[in-house]
Structure formats: C-alpha cells, structure tokens
C-alpha positions in Angstrom: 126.7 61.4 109.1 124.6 62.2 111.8 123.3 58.1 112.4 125.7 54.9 112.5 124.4 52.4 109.5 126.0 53.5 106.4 123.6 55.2 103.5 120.2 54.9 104.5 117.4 57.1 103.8 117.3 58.3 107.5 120.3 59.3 107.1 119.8 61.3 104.1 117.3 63.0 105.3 118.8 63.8 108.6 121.2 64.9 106.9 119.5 66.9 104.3 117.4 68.6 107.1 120.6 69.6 109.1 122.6 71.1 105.8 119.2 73.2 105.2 118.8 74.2 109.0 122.8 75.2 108.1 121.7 77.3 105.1 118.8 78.7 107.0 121.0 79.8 109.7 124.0 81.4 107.6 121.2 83.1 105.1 119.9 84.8 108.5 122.9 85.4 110.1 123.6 87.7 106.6 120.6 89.5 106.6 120.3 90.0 110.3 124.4 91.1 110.2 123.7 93.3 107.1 120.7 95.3 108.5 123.0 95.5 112.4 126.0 97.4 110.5 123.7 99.6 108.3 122.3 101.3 111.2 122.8 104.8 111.9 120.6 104.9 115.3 122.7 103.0 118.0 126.4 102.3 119.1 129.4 100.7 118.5 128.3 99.5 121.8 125.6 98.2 121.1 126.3 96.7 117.8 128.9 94.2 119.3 127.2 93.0 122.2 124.2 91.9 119.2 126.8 90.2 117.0 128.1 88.1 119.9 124.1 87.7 121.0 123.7 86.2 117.3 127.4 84.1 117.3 127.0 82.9 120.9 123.2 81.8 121.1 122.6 81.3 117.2 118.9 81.2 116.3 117.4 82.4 119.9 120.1 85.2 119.0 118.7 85.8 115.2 115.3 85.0 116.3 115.3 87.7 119.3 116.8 90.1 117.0 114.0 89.6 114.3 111.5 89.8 117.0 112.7 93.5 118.7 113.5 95.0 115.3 111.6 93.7 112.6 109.6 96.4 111.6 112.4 98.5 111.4 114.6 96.3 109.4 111.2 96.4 107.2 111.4 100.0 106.7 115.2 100.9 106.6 115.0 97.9 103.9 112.5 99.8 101.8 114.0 102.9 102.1 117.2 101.5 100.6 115.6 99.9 98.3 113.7 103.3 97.2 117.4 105.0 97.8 118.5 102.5 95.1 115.7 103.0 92.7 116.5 106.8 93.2 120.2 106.3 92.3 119.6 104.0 89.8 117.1 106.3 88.0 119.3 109.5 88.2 122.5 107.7 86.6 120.2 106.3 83.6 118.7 109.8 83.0 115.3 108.3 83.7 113.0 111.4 84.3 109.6 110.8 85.8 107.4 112.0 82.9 104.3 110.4 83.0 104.4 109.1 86.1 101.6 109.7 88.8 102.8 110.6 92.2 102.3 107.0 93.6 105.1 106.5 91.2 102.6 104.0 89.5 102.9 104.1 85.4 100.4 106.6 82.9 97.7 104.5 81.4 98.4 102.8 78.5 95.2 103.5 77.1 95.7 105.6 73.8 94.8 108.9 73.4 91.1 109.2 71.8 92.4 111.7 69.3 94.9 110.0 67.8 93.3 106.4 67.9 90.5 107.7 66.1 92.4 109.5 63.4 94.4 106.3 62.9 91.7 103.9 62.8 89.4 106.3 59.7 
C-alpha cells in the first residue's frame, strides 16, 4: 500500500492508479521493444543503447522513443500487418477475384440480368 491507514478508498485508488501506470508501462515497454528488434535499418549498436534508454529512464525512455520514431513504427506496423494478410491469404488459397485494386470488396449489388430473370 502506497498510504499508512489500512483499507481506505485513497488507498484503493492510489493504488489502482499505480497498478494501471504499471500495466501502462509494461504494455509499452512490449510494443516499443517489439518494433526496436524488428528493425532491419540500424545496429546492434544502436539497438542496445535504446533498450537501456527504455530500462534505465522508463517512460521519458518509451516516450522519447515514440516521439523520434513513431511514424515509422506506424508504417513498418502496416506493412507487417499487410505482410500477414499476404501470408495468410496465400496459405488459405484465397485468390483476389473480385477484388478492386484498393483491395476493397465487388459490390454486392446483383447483377441486373440475373435479378430480373429471377424476380418474372
């Protein structure tokens, strides 16, 4: 418990606050860690001295590292993500009939022909 006084509600909610700044924290730490050992465009080097930025000064070092590469974690997460899709599609057997080049799906819209016939 973070305050003398036994079970109080300041101290539930100090403490509640604290385990979610915790969670907070670790669930950043991940994502942050995850996207630093994916990389392909720096070093070793370079890689260390960011995971003991991010163990030594915590959220300035998770925060900082959010800041300076953000948009890049942004794309090199889409293009995984995409990657994955890819993957995913060409294990299935999914083939892209019907699909626009946006990748967005044909119209559902029934043919005129055969909606016609079917409704006389």
């Amino acid at each position: 418990m973070l305050f003398d006084g036994g079970f109080t509600f300041r101290n539930f909610v100090a403490d509640a606050f604290a385990n979610f700044m915790f969670v907070l924290w670790f669930w950043l730490f991940v994502s942050v860690a995850s996207d630093l050992f994916r990389r392909q465009d720096i070093s070793g080097w370079a890689k260390v001295l960011w995971v003991i930025a991010l163990l030594l000064f915590s959220y300035i070092g998770i925060f900082a590292y959010i800041l300076t590469q953000g948009p890049g974690m942004a794309e090199r997460s889409q293009v995984r993500a995409h990657q994955a899709g890819d993957d995913l599609r060409k294990i299935v057997g999914f083939k892209n009939r019907g699909r626009s080049p946006t990748g967005s799906a044909p119209s559902t819209r029934p043919n005129s022909r055969r909606w016609s016939a079917r409704r006389g």
